[in-house]
ROSETI-592317 format. One record per residue (C-alpha): residue in three letters; x, y, z. Coordinates in steps of 0.25 Angstrom, whole numbers, always signed. Example, Ala and Ser with C-alpha at 12.3 -4.5 7.8 and 13.67 -1.06 7.14 Angstrom:
! ROSETI-592317
[ALA, [+49, -18, +31]]
[SER, [+55, -4, +29]]
! end
This chain:
! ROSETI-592317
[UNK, [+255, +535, +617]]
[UNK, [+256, +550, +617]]
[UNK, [+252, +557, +606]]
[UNK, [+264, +563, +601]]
[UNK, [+261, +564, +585]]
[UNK, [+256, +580, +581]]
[UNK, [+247, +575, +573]]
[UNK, [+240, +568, +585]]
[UNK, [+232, +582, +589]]
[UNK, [+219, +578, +585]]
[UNK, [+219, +565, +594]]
[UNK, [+217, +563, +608]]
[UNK, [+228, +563, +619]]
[UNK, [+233, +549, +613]]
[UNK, [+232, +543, +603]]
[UNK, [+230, +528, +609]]
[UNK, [+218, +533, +616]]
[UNK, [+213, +538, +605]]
[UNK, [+214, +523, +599]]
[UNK, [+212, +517, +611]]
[UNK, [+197, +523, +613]]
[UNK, [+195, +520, +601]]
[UNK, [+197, +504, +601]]
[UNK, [+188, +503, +615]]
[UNK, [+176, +510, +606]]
[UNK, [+179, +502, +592]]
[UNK, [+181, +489, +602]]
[UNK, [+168, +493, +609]]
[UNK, [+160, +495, +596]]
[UNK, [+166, +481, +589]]
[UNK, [+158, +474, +603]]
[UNK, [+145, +482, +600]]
[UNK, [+145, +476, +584]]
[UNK, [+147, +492, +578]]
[UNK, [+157, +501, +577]]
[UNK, [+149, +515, +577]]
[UNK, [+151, +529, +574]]
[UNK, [+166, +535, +582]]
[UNK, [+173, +522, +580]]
[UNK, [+175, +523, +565]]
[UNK, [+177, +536, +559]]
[UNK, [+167, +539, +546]]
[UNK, [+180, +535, +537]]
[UNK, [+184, +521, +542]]
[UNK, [+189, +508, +540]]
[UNK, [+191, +495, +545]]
[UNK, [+202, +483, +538]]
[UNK, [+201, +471, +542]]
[UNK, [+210, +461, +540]]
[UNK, [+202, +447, +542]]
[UNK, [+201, +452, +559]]
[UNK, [+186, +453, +558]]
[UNK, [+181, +450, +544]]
[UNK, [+189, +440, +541]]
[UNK, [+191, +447, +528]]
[UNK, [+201, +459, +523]]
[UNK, [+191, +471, +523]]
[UNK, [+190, +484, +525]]
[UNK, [+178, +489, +531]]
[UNK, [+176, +505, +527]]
[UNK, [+168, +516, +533]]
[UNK, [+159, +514, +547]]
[UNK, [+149, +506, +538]]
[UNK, [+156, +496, +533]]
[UNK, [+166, +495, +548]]
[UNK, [+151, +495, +555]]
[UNK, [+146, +483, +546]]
[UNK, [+159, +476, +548]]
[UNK, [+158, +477, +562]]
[UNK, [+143, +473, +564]]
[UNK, [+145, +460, +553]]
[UNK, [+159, +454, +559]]
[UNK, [+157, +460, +574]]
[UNK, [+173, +460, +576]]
[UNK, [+177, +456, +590]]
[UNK, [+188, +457, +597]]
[UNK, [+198, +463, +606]]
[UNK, [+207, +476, +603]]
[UNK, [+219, +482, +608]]
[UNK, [+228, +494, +603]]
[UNK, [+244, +487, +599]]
[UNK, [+254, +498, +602]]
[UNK, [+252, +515, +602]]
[UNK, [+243, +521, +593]]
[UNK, [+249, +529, +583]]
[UNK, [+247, +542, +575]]
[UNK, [+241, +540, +563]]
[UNK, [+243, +553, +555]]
[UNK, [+231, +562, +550]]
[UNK, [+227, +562, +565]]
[UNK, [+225, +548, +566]]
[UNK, [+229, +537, +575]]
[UNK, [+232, +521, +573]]
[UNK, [+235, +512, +581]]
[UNK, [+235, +496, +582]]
[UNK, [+227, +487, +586]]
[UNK, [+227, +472, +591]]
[UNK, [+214, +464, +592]]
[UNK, [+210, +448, +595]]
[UNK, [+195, +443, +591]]
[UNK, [+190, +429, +594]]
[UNK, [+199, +422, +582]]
[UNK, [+212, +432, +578]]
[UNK, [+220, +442, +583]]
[UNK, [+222, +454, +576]]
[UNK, [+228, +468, +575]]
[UNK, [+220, +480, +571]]
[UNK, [+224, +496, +565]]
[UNK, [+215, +509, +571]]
[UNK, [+218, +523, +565]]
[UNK, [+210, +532, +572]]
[UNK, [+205, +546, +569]]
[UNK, [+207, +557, +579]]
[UNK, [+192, +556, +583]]
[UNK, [+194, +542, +589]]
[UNK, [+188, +535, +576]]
[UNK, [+194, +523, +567]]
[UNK, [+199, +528, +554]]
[UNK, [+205, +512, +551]]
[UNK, [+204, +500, +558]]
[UNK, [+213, +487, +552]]
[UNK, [+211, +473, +559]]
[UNK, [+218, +462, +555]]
[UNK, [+220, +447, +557]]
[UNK, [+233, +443, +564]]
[UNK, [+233, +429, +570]]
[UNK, [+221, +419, +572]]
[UNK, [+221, +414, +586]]
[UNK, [+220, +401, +583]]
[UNK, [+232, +401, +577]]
[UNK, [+242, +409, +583]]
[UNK, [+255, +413, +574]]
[UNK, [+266, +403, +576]]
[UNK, [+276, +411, +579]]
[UNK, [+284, +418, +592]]
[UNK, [+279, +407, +605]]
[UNK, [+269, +401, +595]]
[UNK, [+280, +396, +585]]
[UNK, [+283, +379, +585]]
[UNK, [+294, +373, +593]]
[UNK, [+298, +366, +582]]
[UNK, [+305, +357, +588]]
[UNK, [+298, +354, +602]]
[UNK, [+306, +349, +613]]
[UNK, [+309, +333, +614]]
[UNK, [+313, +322, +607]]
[UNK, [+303, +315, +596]]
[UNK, [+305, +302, +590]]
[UNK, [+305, +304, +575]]
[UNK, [+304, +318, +575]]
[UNK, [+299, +326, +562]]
[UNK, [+305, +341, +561]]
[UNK, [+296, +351, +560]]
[UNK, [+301, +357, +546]]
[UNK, [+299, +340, +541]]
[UNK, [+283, +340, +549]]
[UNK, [+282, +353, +541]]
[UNK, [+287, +348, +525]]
[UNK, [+276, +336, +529]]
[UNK, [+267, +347, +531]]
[UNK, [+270, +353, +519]]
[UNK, [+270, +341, +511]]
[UNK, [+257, +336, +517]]
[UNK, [+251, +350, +512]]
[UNK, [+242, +347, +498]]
[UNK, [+246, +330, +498]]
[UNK, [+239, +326, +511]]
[UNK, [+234, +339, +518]]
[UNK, [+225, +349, +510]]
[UNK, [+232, +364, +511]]
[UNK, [+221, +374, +517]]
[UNK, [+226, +383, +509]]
[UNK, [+232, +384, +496]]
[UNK, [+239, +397, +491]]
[UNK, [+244, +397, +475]]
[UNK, [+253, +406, +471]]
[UNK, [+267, +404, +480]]
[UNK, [+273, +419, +479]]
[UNK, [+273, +428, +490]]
[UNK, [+259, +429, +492]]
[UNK, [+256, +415, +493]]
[UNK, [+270, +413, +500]]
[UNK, [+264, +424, +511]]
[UNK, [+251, +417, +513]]
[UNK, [+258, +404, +515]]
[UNK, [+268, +408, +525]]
[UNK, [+256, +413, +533]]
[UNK, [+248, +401, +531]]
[UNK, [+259, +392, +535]]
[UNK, [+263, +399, +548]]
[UNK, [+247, +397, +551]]
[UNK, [+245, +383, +548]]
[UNK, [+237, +385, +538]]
[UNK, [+238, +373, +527]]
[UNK, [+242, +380, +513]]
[UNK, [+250, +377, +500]]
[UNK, [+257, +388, +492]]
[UNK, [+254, +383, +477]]
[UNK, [+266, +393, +466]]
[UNK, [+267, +387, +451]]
[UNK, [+281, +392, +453]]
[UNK, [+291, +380, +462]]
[UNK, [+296, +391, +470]]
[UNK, [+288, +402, +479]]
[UNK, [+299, +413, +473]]
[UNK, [+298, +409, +459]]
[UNK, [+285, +421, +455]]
[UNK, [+296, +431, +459]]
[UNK, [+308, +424, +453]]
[UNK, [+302, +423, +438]]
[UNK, [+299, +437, +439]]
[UNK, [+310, +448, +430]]
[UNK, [+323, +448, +435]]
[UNK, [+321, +463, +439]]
[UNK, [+311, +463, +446]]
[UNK, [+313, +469, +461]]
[UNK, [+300, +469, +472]]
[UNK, [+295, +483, +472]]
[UNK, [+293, +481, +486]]
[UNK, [+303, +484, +496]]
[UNK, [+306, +473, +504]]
[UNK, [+300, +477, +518]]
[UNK, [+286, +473, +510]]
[UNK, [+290, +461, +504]]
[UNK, [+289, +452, +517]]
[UNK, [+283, +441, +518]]
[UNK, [+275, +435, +529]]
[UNK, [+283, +429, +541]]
[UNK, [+298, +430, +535]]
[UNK, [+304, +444, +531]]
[UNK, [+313, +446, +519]]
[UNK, [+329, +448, +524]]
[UNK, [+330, +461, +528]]
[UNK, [+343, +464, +520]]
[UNK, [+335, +462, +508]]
[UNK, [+334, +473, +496]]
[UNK, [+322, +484, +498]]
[UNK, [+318, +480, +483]]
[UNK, [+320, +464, +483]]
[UNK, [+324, +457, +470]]
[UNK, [+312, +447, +464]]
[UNK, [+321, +438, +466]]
[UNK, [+322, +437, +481]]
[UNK, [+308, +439, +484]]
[UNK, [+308, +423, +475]]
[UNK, [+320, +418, +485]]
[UNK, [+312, +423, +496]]
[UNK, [+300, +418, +494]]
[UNK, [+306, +403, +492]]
[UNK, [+314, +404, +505]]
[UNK, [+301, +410, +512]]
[UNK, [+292, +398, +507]]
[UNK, [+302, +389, +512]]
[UNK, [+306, +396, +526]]
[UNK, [+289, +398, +528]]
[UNK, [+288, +384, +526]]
[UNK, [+277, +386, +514]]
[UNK, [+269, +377, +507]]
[UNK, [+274, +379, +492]]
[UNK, [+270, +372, +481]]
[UNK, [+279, +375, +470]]
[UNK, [+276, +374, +455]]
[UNK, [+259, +372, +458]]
[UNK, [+249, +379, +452]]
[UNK, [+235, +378, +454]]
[UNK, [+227, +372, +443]]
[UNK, [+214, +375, +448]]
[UNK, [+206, +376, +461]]
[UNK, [+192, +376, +465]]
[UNK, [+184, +378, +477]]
[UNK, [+174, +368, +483]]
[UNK, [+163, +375, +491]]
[UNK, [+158, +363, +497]]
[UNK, [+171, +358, +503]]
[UNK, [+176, +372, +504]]
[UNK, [+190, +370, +498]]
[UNK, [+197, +373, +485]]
[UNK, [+201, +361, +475]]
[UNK, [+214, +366, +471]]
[UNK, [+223, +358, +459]]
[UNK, [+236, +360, +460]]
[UNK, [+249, +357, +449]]
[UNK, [+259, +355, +458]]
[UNK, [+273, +353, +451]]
[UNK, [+265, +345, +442]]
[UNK, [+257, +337, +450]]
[UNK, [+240, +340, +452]]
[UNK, [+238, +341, +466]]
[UNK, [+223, +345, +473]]
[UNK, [+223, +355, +484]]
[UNK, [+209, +356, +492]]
[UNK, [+212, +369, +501]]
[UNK, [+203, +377, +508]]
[UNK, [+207, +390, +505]]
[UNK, [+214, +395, +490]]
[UNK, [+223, +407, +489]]
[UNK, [+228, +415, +477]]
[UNK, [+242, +420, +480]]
[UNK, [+247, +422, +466]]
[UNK, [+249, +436, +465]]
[UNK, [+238, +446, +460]]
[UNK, [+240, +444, +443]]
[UNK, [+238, +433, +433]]
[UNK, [+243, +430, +424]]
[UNK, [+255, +440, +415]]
[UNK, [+244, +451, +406]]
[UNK, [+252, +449, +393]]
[UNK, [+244, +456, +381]]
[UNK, [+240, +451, +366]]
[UNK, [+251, +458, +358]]
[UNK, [+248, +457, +343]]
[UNK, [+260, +450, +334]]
[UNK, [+268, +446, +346]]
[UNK, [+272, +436, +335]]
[UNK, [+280, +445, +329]]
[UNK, [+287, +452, +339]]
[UNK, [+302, +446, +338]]
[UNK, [+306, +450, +352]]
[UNK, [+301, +445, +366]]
[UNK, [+287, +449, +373]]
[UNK, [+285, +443, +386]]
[UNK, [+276, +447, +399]]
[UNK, [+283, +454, +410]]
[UNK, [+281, +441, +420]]
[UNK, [+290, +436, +409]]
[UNK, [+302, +445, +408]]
[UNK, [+314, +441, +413]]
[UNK, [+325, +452, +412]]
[UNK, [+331, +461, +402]]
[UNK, [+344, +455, +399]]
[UNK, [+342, +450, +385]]
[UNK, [+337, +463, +381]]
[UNK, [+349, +474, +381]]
[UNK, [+347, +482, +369]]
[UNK, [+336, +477, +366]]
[UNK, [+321, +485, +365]]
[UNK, [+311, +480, +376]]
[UNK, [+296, +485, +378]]
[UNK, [+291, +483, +391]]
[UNK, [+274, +485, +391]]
[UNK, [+269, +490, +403]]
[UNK, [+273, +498, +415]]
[UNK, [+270, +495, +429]]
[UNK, [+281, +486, +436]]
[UNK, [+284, +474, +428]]
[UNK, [+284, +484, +415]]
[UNK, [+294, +494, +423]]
[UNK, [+305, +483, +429]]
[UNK, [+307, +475, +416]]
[UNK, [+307, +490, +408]]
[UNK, [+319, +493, +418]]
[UNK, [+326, +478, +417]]
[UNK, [+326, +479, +403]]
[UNK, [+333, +493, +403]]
[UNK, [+343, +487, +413]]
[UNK, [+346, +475, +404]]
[UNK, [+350, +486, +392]]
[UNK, [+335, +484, +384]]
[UNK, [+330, +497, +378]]
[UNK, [+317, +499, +387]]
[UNK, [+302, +502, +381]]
[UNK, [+290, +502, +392]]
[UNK, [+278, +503, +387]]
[UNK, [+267, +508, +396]]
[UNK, [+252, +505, +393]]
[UNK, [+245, +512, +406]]
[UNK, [+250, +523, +416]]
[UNK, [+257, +517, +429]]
[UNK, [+260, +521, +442]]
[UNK, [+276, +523, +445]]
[UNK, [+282, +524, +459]]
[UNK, [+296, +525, +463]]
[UNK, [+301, +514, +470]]
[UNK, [+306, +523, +481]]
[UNK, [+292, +532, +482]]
[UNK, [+286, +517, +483]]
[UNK, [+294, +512, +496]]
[UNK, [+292, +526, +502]]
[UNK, [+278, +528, +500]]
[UNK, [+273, +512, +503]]
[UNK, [+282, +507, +512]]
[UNK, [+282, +514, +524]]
[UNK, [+279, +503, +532]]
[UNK, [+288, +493, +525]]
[UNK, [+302, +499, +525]]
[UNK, [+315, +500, +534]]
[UNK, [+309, +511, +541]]
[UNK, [+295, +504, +546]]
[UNK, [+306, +494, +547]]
[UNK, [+314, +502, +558]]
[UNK, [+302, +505, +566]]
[UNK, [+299, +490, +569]]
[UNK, [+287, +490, +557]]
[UNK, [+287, +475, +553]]
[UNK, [+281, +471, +542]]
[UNK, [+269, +464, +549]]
[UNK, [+266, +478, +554]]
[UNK, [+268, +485, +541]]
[UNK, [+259, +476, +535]]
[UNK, [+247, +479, +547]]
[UNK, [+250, +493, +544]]
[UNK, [+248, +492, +530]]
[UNK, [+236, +486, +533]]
[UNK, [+229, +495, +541]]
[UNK, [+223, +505, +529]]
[UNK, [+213, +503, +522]]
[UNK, [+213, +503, +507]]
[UNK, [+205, +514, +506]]
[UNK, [+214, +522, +514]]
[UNK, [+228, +516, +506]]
[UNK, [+220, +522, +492]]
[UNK, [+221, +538, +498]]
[UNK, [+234, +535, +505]]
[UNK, [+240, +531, +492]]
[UNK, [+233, +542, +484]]
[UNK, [+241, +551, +495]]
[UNK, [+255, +543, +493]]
[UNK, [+252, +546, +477]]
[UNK, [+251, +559, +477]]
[UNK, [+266, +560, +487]]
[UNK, [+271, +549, +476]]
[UNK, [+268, +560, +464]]
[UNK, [+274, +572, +472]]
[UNK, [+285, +565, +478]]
[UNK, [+290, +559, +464]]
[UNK, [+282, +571, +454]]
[UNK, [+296, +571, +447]]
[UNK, [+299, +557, +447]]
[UNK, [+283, +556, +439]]
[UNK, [+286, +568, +430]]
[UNK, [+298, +561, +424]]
[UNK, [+292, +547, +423]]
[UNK, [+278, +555, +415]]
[UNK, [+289, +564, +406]]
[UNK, [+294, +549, +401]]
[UNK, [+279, +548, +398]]
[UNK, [+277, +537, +408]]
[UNK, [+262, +537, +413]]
[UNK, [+258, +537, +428]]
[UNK, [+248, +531, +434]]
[UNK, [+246, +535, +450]]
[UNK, [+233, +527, +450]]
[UNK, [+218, +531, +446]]
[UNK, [+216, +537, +459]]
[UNK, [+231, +542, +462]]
[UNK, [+235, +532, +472]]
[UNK, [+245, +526, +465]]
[UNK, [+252, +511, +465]]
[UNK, [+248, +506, +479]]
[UNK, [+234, +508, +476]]
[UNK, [+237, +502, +461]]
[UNK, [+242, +490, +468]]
[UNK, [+230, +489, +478]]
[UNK, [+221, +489, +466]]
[UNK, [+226, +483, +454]]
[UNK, [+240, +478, +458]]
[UNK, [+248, +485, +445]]
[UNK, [+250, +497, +438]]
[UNK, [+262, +504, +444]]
[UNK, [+276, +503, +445]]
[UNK, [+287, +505, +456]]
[UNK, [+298, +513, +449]]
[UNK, [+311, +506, +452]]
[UNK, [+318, +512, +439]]
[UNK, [+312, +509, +427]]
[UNK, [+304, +523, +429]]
[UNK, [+317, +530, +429]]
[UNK, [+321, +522, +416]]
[UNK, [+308, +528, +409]]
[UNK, [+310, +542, +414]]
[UNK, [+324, +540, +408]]
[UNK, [+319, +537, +393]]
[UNK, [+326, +523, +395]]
[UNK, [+314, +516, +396]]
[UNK, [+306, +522, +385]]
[UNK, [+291, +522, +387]]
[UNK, [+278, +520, +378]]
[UNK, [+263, +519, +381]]
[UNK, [+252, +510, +376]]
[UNK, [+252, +496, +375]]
[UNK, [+259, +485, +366]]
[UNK, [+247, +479, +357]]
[UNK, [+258, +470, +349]]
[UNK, [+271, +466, +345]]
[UNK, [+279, +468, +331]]
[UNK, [+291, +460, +326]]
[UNK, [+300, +472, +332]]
[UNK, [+291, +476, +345]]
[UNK, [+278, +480, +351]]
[UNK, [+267, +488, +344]]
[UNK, [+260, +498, +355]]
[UNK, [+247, +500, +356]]
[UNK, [+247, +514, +348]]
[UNK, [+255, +506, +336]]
[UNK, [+268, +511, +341]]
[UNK, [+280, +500, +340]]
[UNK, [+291, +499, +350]]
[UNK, [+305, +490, +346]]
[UNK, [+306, +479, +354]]
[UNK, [+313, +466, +357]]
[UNK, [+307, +464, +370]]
[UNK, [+291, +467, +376]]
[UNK, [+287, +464, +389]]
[UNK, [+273, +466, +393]]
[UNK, [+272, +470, +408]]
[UNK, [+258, +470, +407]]
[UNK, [+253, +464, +420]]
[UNK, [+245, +452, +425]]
[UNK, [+231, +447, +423]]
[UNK, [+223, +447, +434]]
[UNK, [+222, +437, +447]]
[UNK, [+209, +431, +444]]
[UNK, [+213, +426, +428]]
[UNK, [+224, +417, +436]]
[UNK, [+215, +414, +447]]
[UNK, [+206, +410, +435]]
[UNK, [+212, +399, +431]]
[UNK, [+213, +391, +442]]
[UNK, [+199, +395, +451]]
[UNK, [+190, +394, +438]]
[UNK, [+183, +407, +433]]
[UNK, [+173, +407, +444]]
[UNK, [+181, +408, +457]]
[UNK, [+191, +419, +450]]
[UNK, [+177, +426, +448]]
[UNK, [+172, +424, +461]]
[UNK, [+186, +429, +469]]
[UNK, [+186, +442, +458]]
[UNK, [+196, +452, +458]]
[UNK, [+209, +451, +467]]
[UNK, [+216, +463, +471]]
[UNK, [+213, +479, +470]]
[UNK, [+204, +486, +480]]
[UNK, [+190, +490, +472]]
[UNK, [+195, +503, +470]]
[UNK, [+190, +504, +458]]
[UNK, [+200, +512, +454]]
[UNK, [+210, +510, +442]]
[UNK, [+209, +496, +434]]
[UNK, [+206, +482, +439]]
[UNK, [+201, +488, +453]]
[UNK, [+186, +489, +451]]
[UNK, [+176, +491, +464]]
[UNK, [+171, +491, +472]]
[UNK, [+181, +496, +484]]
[UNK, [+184, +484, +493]]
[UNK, [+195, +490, +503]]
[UNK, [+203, +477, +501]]
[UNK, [+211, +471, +490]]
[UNK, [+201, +461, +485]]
[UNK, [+200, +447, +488]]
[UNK, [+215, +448, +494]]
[UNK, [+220, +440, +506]]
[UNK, [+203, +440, +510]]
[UNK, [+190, +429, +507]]
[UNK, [+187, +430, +492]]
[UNK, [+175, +427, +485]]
[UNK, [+178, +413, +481]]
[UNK, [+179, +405, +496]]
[UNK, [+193, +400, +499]]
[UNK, [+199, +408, +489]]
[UNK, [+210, +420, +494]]
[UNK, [+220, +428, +486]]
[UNK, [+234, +432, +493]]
[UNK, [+242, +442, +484]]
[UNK, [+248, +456, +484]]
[UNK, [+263, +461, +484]]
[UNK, [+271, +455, +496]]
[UNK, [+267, +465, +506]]
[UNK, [+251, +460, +505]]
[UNK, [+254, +448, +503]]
[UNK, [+261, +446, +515]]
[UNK, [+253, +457, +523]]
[UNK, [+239, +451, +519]]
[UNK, [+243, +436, +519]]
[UNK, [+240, +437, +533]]
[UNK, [+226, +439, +532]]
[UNK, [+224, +427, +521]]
[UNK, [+231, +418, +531]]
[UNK, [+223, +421, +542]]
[UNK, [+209, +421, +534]]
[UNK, [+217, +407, +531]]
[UNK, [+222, +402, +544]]
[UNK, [+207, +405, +550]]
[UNK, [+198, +398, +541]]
[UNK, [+210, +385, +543]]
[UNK, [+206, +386, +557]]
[UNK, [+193, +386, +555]]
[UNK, [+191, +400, +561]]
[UNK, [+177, +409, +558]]
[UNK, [+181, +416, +547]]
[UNK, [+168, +426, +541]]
[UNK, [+173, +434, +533]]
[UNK, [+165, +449, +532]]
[UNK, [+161, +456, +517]]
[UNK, [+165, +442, +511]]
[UNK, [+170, +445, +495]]
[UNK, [+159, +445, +486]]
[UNK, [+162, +450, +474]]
[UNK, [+152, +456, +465]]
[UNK, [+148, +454, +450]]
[UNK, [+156, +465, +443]]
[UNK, [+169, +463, +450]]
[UNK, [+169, +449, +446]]
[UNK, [+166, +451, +433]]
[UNK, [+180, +461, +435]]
[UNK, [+186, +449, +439]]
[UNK, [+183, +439, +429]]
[UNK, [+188, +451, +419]]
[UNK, [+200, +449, +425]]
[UNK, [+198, +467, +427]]
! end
């Protein structure tokens, strides 16, 4: 293809050469075991995506590519899918497909002007020994001729299911039956992989349904898929919590999961000597044993609610409850209401309570990080709207594409989207610090993506209540509530506010205190921290820098232990990698997994702190 793009001067007569050279000398380098000097350029990187290493990892700088490349020595064959592209800042991408002796895979170059790699994603698609059932490799269903006391195949597959957990041991067992253990199933079933889902709730849905009746996903719709079977197109852009529960019981029934309702896992260890897991289960009641290979965590990335000591709570006359408690407004018209804290929760319930007539008090205790919703779809989703849409972006591409920077990348980009966010809404800021809200774009401005990647909280998407306190209808106050009085809350600087109502949105404790209490002390030690990047940058994201979120969809520390989690757009995107890490060890494929977790002292000793 032609080059046709101004900003395409600097490259050679076309930009597929250009690409095209450069994957005969990197293919030629993989066969000698080194990639050396003009392959790479001196800032580089290499994501891989369980391909070679069989591991999520990001391999930065020639060093640590060259070490890759000497300890795994990848193999395999390459081709360039498609035309390659401008890139902008004189740089070109383009596609890649690739096959090695066990998988098939597809690959990302961008490419300097020189001719040298910039970054290089690979990553897993399909195993070969278990091709995708779909298209010609879909069942028959019903094959041709008659049978004498033929069993249907939805009857052969409720035996199955059945079977599961009585008289044959699952392979894997997931807890937690929301979307994220809902999207790992859905792959694992389509492989024939033997799972159970264990949810203490009886319905896949019920964690979004016993949430506040407000509450809207601050997601738009185009990245709230899940694997497989796409939400109805004629769905609303910000859908209600209430139809993400509906949907997520008609999908586990569509999909075919393996749900056990009402069960939770009372405690599970692993045997090292028959390399399996000993997993006791409550299920509606009755103690079943579950011997599994292989154990994920697929309960989100909190604990337990974070709900403080308040001094003389015995006194207060009104309610006080958490925010995973609350409910809605509707008994509190006229009424005085106190809402502790300020990043989603805390703004949401703040705006229901104003809508159901309370008279409105937010009480923020550190700064946060405010977006408008509308900045938000602008500035994250430009592969996930109705315009990627119209150019025949599917989702499955959109989340490759999202793949393909590193994170180390993402952090500058989103330092640059900050600083367009601030001028582009400068007014919109000024008036919300003029009601004396305090903002926070993030130690290092790079604002709530990045707050997100690291600590999972700490911002909120403005979907009104920011205008309420711009307004003076919600009225604002700083510090924290140390106790309660017979008529309200006592602040932290002995101030008194009225009140009949206080809810503490006041977050979560962390994963490993919930993963505690059924793994023992010791295996939550040994997996340490779940989530953040090693950024060391802003609370409970300590060092050192690991290019991936740790211990996510990837080998932990503790063998046969993995942990699947994020919003839906990760978890469905990333759930892919788990199941094939999943699927190849059920096969019985060589799995060797390069720079194996191995968490030090100090960040352990983070871990057990809970951070």
């Amino acid at each position: 293809s032609s080059c046709r793009v101004s900003t395409c001067r600097t490259l050679p007569a076309t930009m597929q050469d250009l690409v095209t050279g450069w994957l005969s000398r990197f293919t030629a380098a993989l066969e000698q075991g080194a990639v050396s000097n003009g392959i790479f350029a001196a800032e580089c990187y290499w994501r891989d995506l369980v391909a070679f290493t069989w591991n999520l990892k990001t391999m930065e700088g020639q060093e640590a590519i060259e070490e890759m490349v000497k300890t795994v020595k990848p193999k395999a064959t390459w081709a360039i899918k498609g035309d390659a592209q401008d890139a902008g800042e004189g740089r070109v991408e383009a596609w890649l497909t690739f096959e090695t002796e066990l998988l098939h895979g597809v690959g990302h170059v961008r490419l300097n002007a020189d001719g040298t790699c910039w970054t290089l994603m690979t990553a897993a698609d399909q195993l070969k020994a278990a091709p995708d059932p779909s298209g010609p490799n879909r069942s028959e269903g019903r094959p041709y001729g008659s049978i004498r006391g033929r069993v249907p195949i939805t009857t052969q597959a409720e035996e199955k299911r059945a079977a599961l957990g009585v008289d044959e041991e699952p392979f894997v067992v997931i807890v937690g039956g929301g979307q994220c253990g809902l999207a790992l199933a859905t792959r694992l079933q389509r492989m024939s992989v033997p799972y159970v889902v264990l949810d203490q709730n009886p319905r896949p849905g019920d964690s979004w349904r016993n949430r506040y009746d407000c509450l809207h996903l601050h997601d738009p719709i185009f990245a709230n898929h899940l694997p497989h079977l796409p939400l109805p197109d004629h769905w609303p852009l910000w859908m209600h919590k209430d139809q993400m529960a509906h949907w997520l019981d008609v999908y586990a029934s569509a999909m075919e999961v393996n749900f056990w309702g009402s069960s939770t896992c009372s405690s599970a260890s692993w045997d090292a000597t028959q390399k399996q897991w000993l997993v006791k289960v409550s299920r509606e009641g009755s103690e079943v044993t579950l011997r599994p290979k292989h154990l994920v965590l697929a309960t989100g990335l909190y604990g337990s609610p974070m709900m403080p000591e308040l001094q003389n709570r015995e006194s207060f006359k009104g309610e006080v409850m958490h925010s995973s408690a609350y409910k809605n407004g509707k008994s509190y018209q006229g009424k005085k209401a106190v809402v502790v804290g300020s990043n989603t929760s805390a703004h949401d319930i703040a705006e229901d309570l104003w809508e159901c007539g309370a008279e409105v008090t937010m009480v923020q205790r550190s700064a946060t990080m405010v977006i408008h919703i509308d900045t938000q779809l602008e500035t994250v989703f430009d592969l996930y709207n109705d315009a990627a849409q119209a150019k025949g972006i599917t989702t499955e591409e959109a989340d490759l594409k999202s793949t393909t920077m590193p994170y180390r990348i993402v952090t500058e980009l989103q330092k640059k989207r900050c600083k367009e966010i601030k001028e582009k809404d400068a007014e919109y800021y000024k008036q919300l610090e003029d009601a004396g809200f305090r903002l926070d774009f993030g130690e290092d401005e790079s604002a709530n993506i990045m707050m997100f990647l690291r600590r999972g909280c700490g911002y909120y998407f403005d979907t009104g209540a920011s205008d309420l306190i711009i307004k003076r209808e919600v009225q604002l106050k700083h510090g924290s509530v140390t106790g309660l009085s017979g008529s309200g809350c006592v602040l932290s600087d002995g101030q008194t506010l009225d009140a009949e109502l206080v809810v503490m949105a006041t977050g979560y404790r962390p994963l490993n205190e919930a993963v505690e209490k059924f793994l023992g002390k010791e295996v939550s030690a040994k997996l340490g921290r779940v989530w953040g990047l090693g950024s060391n940058i802003g609370p409970n994201d300590p060092g050192p820098w690991q290019g991936e979120l740790r211990n996510m969809w990837k080998p932990t520390a503790q063998e046969g232990l993995w942990v699947q989690g994020g919003n839906l757009g990760l978890s469905r995107n990333y759930s892919k990698y788990l199941a094939l890490q999943l699927q190849a060890r059920f096969l019985g494929l060589p799995t060797v997994v390069y720079a194996a977790s191995c968490e030090s002292e100090t960040e352990l000793s983070v871990a057990q702190r809970g951070g």
